[in-house]
Structures are given as C-alpha cells and as structure tokens.
MIRO-898452 format. One record per residue (C-alpha): chain; x, y, z. Coordinates in Angstrom, 1 decimal. Layout:
BEGIN
<chaine = A, u = X, v = Y, w = Z>
...
This chain:
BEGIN
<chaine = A, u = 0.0, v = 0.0, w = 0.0>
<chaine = A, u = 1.6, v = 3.3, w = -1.3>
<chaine = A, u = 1.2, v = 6.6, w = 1.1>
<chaine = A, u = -0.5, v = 9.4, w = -1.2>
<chaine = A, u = -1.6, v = 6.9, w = -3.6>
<chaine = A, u = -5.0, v = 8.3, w = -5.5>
<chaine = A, u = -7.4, v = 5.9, w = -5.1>
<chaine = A, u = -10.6, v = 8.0, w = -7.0>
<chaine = A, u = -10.0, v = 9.2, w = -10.5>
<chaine = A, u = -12.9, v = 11.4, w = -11.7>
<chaine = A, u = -12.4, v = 12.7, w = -15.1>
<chaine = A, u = -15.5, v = 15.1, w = -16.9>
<chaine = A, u = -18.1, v = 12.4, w = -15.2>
<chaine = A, u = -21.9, v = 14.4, w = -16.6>
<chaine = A, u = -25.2, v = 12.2, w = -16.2>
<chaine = A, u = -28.5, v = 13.8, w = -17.7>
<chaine = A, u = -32.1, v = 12.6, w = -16.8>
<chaine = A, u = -35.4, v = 13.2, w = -18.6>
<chaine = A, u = -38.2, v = 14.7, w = -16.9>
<chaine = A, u = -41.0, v = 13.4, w = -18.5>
<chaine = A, u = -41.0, v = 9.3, w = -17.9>
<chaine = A, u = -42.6, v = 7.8, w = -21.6>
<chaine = A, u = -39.7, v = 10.0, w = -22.9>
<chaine = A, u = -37.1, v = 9.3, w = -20.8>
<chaine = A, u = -38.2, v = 5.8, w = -21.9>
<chaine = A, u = -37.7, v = 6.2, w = -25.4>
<chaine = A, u = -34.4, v = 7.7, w = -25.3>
<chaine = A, u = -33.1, v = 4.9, w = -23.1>
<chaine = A, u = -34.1, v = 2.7, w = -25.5>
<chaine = A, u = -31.9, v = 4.7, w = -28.3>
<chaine = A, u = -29.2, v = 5.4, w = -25.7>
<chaine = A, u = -29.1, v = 1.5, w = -25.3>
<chaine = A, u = -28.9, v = 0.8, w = -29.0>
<chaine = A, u = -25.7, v = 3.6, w = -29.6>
<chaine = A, u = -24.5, v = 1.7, w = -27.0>
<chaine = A, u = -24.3, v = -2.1, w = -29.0>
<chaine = A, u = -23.0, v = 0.0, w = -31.7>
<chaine = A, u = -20.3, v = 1.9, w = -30.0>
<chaine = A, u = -21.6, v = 5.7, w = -30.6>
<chaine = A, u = -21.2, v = 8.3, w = -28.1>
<chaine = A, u = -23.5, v = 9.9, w = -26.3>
<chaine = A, u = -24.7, v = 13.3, w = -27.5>
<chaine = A, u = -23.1, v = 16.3, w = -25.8>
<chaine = A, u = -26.3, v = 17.6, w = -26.1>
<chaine = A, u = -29.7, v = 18.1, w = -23.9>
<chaine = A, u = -32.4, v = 16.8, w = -25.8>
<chaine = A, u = -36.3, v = 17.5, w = -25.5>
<chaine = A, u = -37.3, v = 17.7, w = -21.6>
<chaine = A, u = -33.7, v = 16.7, w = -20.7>
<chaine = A, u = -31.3, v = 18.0, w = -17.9>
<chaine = A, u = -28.1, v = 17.8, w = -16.7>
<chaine = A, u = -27.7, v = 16.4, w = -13.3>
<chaine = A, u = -24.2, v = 16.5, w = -13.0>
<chaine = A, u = -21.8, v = 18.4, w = -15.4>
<chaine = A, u = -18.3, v = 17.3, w = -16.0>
<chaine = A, u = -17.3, v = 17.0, w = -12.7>
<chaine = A, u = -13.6, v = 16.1, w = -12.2>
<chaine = A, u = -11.3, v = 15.4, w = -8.9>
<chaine = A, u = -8.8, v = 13.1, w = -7.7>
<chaine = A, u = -9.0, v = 11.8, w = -3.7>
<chaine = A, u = -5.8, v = 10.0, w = -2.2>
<chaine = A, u = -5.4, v = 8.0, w = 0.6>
<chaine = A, u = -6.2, v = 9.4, w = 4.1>
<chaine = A, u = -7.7, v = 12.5, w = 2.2>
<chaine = A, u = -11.5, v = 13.4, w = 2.9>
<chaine = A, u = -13.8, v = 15.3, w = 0.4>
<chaine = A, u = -16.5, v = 17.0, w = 1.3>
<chaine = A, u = -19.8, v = 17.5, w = -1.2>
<chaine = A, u = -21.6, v = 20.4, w = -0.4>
<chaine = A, u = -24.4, v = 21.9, w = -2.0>
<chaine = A, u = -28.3, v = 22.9, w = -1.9>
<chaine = A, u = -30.8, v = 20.1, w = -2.9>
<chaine = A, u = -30.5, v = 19.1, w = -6.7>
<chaine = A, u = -27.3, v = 20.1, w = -6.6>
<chaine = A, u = -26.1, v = 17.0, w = -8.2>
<chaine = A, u = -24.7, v = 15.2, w = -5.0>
<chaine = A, u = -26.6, v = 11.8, w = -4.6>
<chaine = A, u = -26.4, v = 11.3, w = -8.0>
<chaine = A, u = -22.8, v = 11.9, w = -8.1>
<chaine = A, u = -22.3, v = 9.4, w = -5.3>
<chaine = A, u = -24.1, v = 6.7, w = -7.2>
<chaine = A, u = -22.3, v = 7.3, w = -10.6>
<chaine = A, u = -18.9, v = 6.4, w = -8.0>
<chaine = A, u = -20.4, v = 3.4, w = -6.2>
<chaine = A, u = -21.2, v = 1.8, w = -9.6>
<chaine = A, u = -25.3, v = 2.1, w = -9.2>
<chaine = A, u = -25.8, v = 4.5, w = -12.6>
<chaine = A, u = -23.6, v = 4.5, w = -15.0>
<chaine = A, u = -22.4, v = 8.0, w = -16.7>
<chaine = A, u = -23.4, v = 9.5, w = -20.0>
<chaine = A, u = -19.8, v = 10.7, w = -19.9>
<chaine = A, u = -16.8, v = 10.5, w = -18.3>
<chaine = A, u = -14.4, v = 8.2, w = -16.9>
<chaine = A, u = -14.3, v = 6.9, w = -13.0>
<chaine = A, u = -11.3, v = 5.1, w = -11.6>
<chaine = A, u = -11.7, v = 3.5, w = -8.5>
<chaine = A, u = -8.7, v = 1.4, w = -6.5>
<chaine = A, u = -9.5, v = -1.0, w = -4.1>
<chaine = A, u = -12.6, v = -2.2, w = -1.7>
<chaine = A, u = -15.4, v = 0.7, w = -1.9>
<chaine = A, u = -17.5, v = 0.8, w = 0.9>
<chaine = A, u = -20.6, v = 2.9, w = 0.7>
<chaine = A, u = -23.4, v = 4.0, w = 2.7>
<chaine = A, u = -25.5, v = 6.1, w = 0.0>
<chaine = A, u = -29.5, v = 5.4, w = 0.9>
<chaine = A, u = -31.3, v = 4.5, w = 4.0>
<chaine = A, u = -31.0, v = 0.6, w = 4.1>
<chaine = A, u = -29.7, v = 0.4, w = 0.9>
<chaine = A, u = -27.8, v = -3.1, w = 0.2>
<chaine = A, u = -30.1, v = -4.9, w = 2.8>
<chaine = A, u = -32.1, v = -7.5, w = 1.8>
<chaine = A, u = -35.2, v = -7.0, w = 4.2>
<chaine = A, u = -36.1, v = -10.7, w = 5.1>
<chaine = A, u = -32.8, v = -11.6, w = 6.0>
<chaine = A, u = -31.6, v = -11.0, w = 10.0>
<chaine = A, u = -28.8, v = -8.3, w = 10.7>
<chaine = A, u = -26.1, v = -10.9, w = 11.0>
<chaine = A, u = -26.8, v = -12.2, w = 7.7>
<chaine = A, u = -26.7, v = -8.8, w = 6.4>
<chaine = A, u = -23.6, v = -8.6, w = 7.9>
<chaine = A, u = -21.6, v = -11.1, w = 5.8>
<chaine = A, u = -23.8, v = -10.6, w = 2.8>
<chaine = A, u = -22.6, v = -7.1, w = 2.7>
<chaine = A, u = -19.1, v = -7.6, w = 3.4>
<chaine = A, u = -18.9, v = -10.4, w = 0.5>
<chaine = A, u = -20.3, v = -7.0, w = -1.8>
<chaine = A, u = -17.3, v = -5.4, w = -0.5>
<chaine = A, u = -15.1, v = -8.3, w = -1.4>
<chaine = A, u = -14.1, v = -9.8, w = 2.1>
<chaine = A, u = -13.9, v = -13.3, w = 2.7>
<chaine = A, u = -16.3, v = -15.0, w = 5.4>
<chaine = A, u = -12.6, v = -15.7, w = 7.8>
<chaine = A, u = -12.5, v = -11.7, w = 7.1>
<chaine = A, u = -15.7, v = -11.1, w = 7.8>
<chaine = A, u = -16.2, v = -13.2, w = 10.9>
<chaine = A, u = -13.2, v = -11.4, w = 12.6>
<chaine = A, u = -15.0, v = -8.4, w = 12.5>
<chaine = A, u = -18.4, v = -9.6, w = 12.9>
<chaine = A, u = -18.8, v = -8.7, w = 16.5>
<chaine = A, u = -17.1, v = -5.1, w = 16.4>
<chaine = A, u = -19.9, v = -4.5, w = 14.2>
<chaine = A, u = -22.2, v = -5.4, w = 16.2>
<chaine = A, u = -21.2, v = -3.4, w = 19.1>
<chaine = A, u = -20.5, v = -0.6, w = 17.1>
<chaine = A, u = -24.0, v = -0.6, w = 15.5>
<chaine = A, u = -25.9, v = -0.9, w = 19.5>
<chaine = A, u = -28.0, v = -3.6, w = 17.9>
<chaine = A, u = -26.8, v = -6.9, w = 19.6>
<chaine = A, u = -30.7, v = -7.2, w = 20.9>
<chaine = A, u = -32.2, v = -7.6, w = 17.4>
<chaine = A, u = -28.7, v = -8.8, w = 15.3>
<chaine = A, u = -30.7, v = -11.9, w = 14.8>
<chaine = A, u = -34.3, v = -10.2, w = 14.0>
<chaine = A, u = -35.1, v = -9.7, w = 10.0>
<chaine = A, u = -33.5, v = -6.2, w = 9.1>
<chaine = A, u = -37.5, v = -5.2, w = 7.8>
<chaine = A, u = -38.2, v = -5.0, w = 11.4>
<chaine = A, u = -35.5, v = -2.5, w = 12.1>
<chaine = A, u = -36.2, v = 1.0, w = 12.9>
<chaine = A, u = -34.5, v = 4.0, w = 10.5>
<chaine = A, u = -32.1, v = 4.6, w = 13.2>
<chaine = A, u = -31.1, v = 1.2, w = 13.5>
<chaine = A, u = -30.6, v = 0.6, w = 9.7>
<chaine = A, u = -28.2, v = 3.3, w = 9.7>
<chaine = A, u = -26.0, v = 2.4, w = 12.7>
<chaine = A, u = -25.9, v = -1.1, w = 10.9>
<chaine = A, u = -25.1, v = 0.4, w = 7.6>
<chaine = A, u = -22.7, v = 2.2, w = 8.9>
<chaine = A, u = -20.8, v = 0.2, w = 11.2>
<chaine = A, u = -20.7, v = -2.4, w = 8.1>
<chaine = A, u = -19.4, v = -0.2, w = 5.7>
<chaine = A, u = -16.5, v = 1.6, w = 8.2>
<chaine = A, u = -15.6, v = -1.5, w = 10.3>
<chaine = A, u = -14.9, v = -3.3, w = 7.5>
<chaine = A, u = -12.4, v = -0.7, w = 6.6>
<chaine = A, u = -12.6, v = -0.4, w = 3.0>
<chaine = A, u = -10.0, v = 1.5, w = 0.9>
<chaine = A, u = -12.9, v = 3.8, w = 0.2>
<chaine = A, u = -15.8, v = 5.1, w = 2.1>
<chaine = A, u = -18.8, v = 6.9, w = 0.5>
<chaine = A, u = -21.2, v = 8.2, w = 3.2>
<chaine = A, u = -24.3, v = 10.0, w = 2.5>
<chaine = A, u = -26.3, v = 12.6, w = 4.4>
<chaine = A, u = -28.0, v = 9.1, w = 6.1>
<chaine = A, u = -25.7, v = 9.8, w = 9.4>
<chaine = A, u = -28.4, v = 12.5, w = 10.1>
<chaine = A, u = -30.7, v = 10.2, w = 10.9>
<chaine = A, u = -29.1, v = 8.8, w = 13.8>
<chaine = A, u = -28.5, v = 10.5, w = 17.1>
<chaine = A, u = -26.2, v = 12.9, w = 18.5>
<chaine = A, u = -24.2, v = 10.5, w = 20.6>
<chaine = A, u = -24.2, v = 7.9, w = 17.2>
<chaine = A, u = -22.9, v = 10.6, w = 15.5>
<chaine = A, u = -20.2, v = 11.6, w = 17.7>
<chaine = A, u = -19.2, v = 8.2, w = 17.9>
<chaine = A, u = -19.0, v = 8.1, w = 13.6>
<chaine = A, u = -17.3, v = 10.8, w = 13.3>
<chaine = A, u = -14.8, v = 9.8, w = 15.8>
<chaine = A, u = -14.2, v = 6.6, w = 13.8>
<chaine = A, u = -13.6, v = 8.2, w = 10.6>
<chaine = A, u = -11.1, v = 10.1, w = 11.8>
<chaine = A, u = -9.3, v = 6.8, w = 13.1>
<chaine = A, u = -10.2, v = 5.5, w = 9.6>
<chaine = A, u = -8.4, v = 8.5, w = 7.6>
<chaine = A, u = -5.6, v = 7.7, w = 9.8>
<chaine = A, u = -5.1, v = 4.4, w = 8.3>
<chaine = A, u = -4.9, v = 5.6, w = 4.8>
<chaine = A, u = -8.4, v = 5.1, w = 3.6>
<chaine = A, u = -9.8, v = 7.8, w = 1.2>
<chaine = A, u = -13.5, v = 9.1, w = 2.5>
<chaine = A, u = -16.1, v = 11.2, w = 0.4>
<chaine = A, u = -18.9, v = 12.4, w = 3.0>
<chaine = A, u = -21.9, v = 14.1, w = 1.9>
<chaine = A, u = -23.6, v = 16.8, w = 4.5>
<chaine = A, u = -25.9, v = 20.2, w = 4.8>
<chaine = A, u = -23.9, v = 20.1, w = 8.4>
<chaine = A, u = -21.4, v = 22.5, w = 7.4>
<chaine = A, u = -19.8, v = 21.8, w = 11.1>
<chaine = A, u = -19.4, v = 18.0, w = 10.2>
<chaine = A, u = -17.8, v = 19.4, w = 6.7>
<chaine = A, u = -15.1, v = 21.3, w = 8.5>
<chaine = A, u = -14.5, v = 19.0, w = 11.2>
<chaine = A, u = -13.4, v = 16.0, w = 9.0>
<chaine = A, u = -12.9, v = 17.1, w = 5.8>
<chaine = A, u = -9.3, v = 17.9, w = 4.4>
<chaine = A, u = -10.6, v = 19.1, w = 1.3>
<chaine = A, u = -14.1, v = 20.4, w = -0.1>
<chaine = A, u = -16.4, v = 20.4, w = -3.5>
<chaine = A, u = -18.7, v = 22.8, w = -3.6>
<chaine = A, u = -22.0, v = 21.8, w = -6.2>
<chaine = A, u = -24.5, v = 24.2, w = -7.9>
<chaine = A, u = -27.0, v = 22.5, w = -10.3>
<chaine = A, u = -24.5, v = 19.7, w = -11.6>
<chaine = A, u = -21.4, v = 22.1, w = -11.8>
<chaine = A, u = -18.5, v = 22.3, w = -9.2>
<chaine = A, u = -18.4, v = 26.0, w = -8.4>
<chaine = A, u = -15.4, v = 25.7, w = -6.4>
<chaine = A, u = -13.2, v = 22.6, w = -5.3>
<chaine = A, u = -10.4, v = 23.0, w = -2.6>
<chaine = A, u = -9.5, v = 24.7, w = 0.7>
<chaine = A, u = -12.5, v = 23.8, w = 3.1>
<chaine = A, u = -13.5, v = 27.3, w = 4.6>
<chaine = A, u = -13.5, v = 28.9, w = 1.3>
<chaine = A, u = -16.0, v = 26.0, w = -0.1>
<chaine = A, u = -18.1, v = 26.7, w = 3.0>
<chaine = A, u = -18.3, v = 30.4, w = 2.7>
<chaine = A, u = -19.7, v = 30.2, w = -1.2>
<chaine = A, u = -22.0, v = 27.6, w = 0.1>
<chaine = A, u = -23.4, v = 29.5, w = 3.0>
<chaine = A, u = -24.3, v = 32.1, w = 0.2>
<chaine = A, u = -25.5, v = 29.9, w = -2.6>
<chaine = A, u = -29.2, v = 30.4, w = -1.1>
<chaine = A, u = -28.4, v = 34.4, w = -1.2>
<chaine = A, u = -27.4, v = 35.1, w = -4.0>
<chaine = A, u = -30.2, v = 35.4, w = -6.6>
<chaine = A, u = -31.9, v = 37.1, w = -3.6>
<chaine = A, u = -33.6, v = 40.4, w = -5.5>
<chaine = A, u = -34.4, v = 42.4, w = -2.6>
<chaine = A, u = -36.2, v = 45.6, w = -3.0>
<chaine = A, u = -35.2, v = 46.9, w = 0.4>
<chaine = A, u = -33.6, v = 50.3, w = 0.6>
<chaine = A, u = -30.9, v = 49.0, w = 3.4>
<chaine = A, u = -27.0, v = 47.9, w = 1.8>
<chaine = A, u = -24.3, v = 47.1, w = 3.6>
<chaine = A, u = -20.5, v = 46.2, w = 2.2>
<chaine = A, u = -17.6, v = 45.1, w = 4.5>
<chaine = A, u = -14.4, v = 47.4, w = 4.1>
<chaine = A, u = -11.6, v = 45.8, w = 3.5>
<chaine = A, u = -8.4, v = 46.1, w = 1.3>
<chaine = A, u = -8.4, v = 42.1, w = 0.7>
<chaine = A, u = -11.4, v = 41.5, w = -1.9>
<chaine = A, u = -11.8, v = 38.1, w = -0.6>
<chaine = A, u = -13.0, v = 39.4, w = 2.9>
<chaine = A, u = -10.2, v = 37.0, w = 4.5>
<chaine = A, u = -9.6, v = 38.0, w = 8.3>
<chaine = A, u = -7.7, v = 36.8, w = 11.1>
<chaine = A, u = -9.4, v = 35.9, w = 14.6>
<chaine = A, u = -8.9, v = 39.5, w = 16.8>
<chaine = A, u = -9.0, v = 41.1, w = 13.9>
<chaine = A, u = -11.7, v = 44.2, w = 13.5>
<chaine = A, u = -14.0, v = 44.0, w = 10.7>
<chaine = A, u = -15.8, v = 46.9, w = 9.7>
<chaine = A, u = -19.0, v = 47.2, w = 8.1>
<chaine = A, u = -20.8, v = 50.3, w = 6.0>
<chaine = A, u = -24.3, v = 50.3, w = 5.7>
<chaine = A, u = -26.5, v = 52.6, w = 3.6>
<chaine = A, u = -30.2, v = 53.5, w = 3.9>
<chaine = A, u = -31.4, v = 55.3, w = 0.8>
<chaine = A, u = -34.6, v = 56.5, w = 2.2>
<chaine = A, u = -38.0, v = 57.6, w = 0.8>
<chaine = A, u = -39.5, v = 58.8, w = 4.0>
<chaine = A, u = -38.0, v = 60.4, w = 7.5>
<chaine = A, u = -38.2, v = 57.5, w = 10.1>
<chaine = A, u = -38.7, v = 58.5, w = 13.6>
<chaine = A, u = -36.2, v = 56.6, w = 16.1>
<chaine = A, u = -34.8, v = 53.9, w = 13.6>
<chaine = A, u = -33.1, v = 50.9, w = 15.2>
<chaine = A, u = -30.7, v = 48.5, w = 13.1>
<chaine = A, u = -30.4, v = 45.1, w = 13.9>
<chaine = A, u = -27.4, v = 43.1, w = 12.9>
<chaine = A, u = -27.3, v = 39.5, w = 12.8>
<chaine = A, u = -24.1, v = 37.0, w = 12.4>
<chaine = A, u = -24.8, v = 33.5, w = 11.3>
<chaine = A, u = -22.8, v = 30.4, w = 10.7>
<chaine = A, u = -23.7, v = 27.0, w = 8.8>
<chaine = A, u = -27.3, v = 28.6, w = 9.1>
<chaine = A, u = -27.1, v = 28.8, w = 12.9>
<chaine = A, u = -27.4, v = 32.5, w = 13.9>
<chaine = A, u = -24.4, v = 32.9, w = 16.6>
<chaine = A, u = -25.6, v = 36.1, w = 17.5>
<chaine = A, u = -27.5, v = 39.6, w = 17.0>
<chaine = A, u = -26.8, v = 42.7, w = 18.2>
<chaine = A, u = -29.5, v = 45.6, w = 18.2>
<chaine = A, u = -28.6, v = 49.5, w = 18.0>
<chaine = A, u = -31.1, v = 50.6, w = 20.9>
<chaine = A, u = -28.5, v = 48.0, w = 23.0>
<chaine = A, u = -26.2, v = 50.0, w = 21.9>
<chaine = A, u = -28.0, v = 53.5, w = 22.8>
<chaine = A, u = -26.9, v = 54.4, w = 19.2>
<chaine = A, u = -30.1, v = 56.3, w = 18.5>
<chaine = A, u = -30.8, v = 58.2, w = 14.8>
<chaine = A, u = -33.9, v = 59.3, w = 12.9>
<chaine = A, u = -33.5, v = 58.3, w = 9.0>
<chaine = A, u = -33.9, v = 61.3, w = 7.0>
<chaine = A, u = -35.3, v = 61.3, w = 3.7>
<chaine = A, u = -32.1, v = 60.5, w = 1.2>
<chaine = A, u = -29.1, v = 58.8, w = 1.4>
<chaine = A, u = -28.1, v = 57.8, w = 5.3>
<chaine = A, u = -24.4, v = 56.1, w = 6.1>
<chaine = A, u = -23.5, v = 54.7, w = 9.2>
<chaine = A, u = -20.3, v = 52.1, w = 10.3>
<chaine = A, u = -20.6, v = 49.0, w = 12.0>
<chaine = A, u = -17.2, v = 47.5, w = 13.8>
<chaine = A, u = -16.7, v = 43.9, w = 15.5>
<chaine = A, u = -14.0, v = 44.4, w = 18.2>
<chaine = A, u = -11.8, v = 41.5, w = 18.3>
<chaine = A, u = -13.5, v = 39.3, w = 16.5>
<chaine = A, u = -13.9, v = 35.6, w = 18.4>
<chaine = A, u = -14.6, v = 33.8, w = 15.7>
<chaine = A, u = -12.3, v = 30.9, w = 14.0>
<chaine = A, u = -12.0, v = 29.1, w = 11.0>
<chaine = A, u = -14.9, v = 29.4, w = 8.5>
<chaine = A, u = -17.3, v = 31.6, w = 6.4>
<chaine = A, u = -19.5, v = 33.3, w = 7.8>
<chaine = A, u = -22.7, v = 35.6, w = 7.1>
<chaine = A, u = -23.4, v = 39.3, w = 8.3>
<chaine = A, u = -26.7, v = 40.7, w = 7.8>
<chaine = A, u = -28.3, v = 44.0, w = 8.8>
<chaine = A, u = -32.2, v = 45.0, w = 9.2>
<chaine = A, u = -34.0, v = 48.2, w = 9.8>
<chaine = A, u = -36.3, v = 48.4, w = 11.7>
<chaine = A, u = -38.7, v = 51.5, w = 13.2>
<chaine = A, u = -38.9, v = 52.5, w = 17.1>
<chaine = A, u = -40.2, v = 49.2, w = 18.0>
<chaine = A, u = -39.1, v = 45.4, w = 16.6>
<chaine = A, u = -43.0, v = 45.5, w = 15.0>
<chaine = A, u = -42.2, v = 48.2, w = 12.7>
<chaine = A, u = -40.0, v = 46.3, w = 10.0>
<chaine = A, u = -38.8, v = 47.9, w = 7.3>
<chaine = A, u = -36.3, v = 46.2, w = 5.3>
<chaine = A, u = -33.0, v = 44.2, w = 5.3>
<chaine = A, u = -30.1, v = 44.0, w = 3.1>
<chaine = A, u = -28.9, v = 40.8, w = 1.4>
<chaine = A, u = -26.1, v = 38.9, w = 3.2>
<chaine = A, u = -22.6, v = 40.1, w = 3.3>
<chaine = A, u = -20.2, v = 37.4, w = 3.8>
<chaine = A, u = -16.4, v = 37.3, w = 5.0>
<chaine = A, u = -14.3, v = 34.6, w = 5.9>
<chaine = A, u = -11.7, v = 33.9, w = 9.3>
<chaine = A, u = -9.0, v = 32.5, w = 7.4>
<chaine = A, u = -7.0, v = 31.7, w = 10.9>
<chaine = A, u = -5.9, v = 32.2, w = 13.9>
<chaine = A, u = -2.5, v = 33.1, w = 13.9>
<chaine = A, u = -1.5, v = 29.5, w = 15.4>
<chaine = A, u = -1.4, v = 26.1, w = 14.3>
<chaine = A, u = -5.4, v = 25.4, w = 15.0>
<chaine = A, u = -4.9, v = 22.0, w = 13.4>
<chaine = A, u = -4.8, v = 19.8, w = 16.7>
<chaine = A, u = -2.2, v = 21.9, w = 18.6>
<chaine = A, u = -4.1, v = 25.3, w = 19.2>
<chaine = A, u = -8.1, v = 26.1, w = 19.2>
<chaine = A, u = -10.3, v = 25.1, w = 16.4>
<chaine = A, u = -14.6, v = 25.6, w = 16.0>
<chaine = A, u = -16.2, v = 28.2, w = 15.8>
<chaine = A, u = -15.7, v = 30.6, w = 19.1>
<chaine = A, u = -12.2, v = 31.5, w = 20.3>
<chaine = A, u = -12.8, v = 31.1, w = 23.9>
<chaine = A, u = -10.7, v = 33.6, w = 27.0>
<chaine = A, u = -9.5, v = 30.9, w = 28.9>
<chaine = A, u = -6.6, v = 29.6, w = 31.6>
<chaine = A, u = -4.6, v = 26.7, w = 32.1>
<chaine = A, u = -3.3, v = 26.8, w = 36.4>
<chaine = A, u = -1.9, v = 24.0, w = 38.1>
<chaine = A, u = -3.4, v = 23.2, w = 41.2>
C-alpha cells in the first residue's frame, strides 16, 4: 500500500435525466442501442432533458476526505451513485482502486427478510471480504451498530435509526480503501454521530480515502481535508474547506432580488473578505430613504452553517438616529473578533422605534476567518468561538 496513492480518478463524469417518464423511456431505448454500436452519447440536452451533473472532475488520495456540499438538486446523490457503480455516466471516466464501501440510501444493500447478522456477511462479500475476514470483525460491528438485541431479527423489522448504525458500522468496520457516506448519518443520534465521526477520523488515519456528503457545514469542516462545492451539476469551487463553505453559505443568497432600501459592504483592502481571529471588521451600511423614520433601530445579525451565533440591536447599543429622507451612512465594527475558522454571514435589518415596525433588510454580506494566527490544526483552538481561557496548576 503506497502513502498518497489516488485511489478516485474522476475525469468530466456528466449524467443527464429526462423529466417526462414515456420519454425518458424512449431515449433509453436509443441510448441503449448507440451503446451495441459503440456511438457516443450526444453532448447535447435533448427535449425535456437536464443535466444532473456536469463534468465533474477530482482526484482523492489515501487518508484524504472530500466534502460534497451543496443545496438540494445540486447534483450530490447522484454523483455518489455514478462512484459506487449504481448508474452509469453519459460521460466521463471513473477510476476506483480498491474495496469501496458505501453508505448512500437508507438501508440500501439490505435484503429485508434476512436477520442483521446475515446482512452482515452478505454485505461484506459486496465489499469483497472473505467470510474468515468477515467473521473477525463480525462482533465489532455489532457493538458498534448498538444492535446486539435484534442482530438476529429480520432487518425489515428494524427501525430507521437502527438501519443506519448497521449500515454504517458495516461499511467503516470493514475498513474499505474507500468510504462513501451520504447525508443518512443525520438520521441517527447525536451520541451515534459523535461516535462516527470519531471513527472516521481513526479511519483517515489508516490511509483510507473518504467522500462524506452533509448540509452540516460543522461535520464538513471537522473531518474534511478538502471540499467540492455543487450548484445544479457544476462544481463552483473545489479545494480549501473554509473557502468552499463560505460560497456555500451564500448559494441560497445570492439570486436574492431584494427591493429593500438597506445595503451594507464590509471594508476591507483584501477583496476576498479573508480575516484573522482579533481582527476588527468593519462594516458600512447605507439606507437610501424615501420617507423620514422616527427613532430607527438597526439590527445586525451574524450567522454560521445557518445557525445564527448572534445579533446585536442599536437601541442595546444607545446608538439612537432618525433616517432622513435621502441617502443615510453609518459604520458597523466587530472588536476582536472571536470567531475561527470558516465563512460566515453578516446581515443588517432596519427596523422603526419598536421590533414590530420592520422595514427592510439588506442581502447577506459574507467574509471569511482564514485563521488564527496558530497552528489550530490539533495543537491550538479550532470551531467556531475563540474562547478567553486559563490553564493553572493546582
């Protein structure tokens, strides 16, 4: 086994679907038939067609993990499925070295009549394991999954929660060379979860190559070494992890067509936004004004991985102003900013004397805390909040 060995190939891998079903049909059949005779697919969308995914291209090595991020229909699952074999491409190429292990759909490789344990080596024979193989890991499974009660109870019988932890603890404790995991690992608990994610990361340790699919930005950043970002079957953005995140986090945003008479920019001489934790980051907001507003009030709210962290109000602030008819400017600072590593969202909101008279609200502004200035991988502080702390002795 080589170190840094690429074990996923993806070259210009696009898949198109049909939406209407009689002619989606039709063309399967004439896809099928260029197929006997060696023609290429068109390049083409024909009638009612659509590109799921649009030459997408990467290459994952051993111990590496890539995150897929994007909005729904992004292209994600069906990415996934083109890699674990289940549809084949309309184009492109997919290498693959090694035992792929995959967890892409809720109880998907279980045959529903047959007990948990048989599941067990039925799966791992998929994955290419011998039954000596697959007996020595039988009962770490097991324990892993929380499921030693029902092992022997047909999987059909098995509650959502307990088909993933058995999915899951097949496809990681068998330690494949890769591991495909799905947004399925929301279904379980918290403390399942933990426990996962605290295995993958053993997992990555021993040189296995891990794609992970998640809306949990937190999860994303947490295990991921590298990051894809999707947007209707195109990669937008492959690479550093915070940077992925950040255009993620304003995906949703950006087609946003907000009439509101509130705009707000950050200044800043780096056009990426990029800031160091401590740093001040300085905001300008303009209100170009129709009407004279009595006692205004401006609320600014800071979010992260669509979990608002925190939001401020001017009346807290005793920063009181009446909006005049016209153009109206104001600055906004964060002091020492606490935050660490990620992208994250800014967004202001007018408001009249009392929290019932709204207004209007600008679109997002986003920036992104590039670092500390410490090692925060494992030997400083990491998350989200840079915490005042203390080591003593006692």
């Amino acid at each position: 086994m080589q170190e840094n060995e690429v074990l996923i190939k993806v070259e210009g891998l696009s898949k198109k679907f049909c939406k209407d079903l009689k002619t989606s049909l039709w063309y399967g059949v004439k896809d099928l038939y260029n197929s006997v005779l060696r023609r290429d697919s068109s390049d083409s969308l024909r009638k009612n067609e659509f590109w799921a995914v649009k030459d997408i291209s990467f290459e994952l090595r051993r111990g590496e993990c890539l995150g897929l991020i994007g909005h729904n229909g992004a292209g994600k699952s069906t990415l996934l499925k083109m890699l674990n074999g289940l549809i084949n491409p309309d184009q492109g190429k997919v290498t693959i070295k090694g035992r792929v292990g995959a967890l892409i759909e809720l109880g998907a490789g279980f045959n529903p009549i047959l007990t948990g344990r048989e599941n067990i080596y039925n799966n791992g024979a998929v994955l290419g394991f011998s039954k000596s193989e697959i007996d020595s890991k039988v009962e770490d499974i097991i324990d892993f999954a929380e499921v030693r009660e029902f092992i022997d109870m047909p999987v059909q019988n098995y509650s959502s929660g307990m088909k993933v932890r058995l999915g899951f603890a097949i496809a990681a404790q068998m330690e494949p060379d890769v591991l495909i995991i799905d947004e399925v690992l929301a279904v379980g608990d918290l403390a399942f979860r933990m426990k996962c994610y605290t295995h993958l990361m053993k997992v990555m340790s021993k040189n296995v190559a891990i794609i992970l699919v998640s809306h949990s930005v937190v999860d994303i950043m947490r295990l991921c070494s590298v990051v894809a970002t999707l947007e209707k079957g195109k990669s937008i953005f492959q690479g550093n992890v915070e940077k992925g995140v950040s255009i993620y986090n304003n995906l949703a945003n950006k087609e946003s067509k907000d009439s509101s008479i509130i705009s707000a920019k950050i200044l800043s001489d780096d056009e990426e936004n990029d800031f160091y934790t401590g740093d001040d980051i300085n905001f300008q907001v303009d209100i170009n004004s129709e009407f004279y507003i009595e006692k205004a009030r401006i609320l600014f709210h800071l979010e992260y991985s669509n979990i608002r962290l925190s939001s401020i109000s001017s009346k807290y602030s005793e920063f009181n102003f009446d909006i005049k008819p016209g153009l109206n400017s104001f600055n906004f600072q964060i002091k020492n900013t606490p935050l660490l590593v990620g992208g994250y969202l800014g967004r202001f909101e007018l408001y009249g004397e009392s929290l019932k008279d709204y207004i209007a609200s600008a679109n997002f502004v986003s920036f992104n805390i590039v670092g500390p200035k410490v090692d925060y991988s494992g030997f400083g502080i990491c998350h989200t909040i840079k915490l005042e702390h203390e080591f003593t002795f006692i």
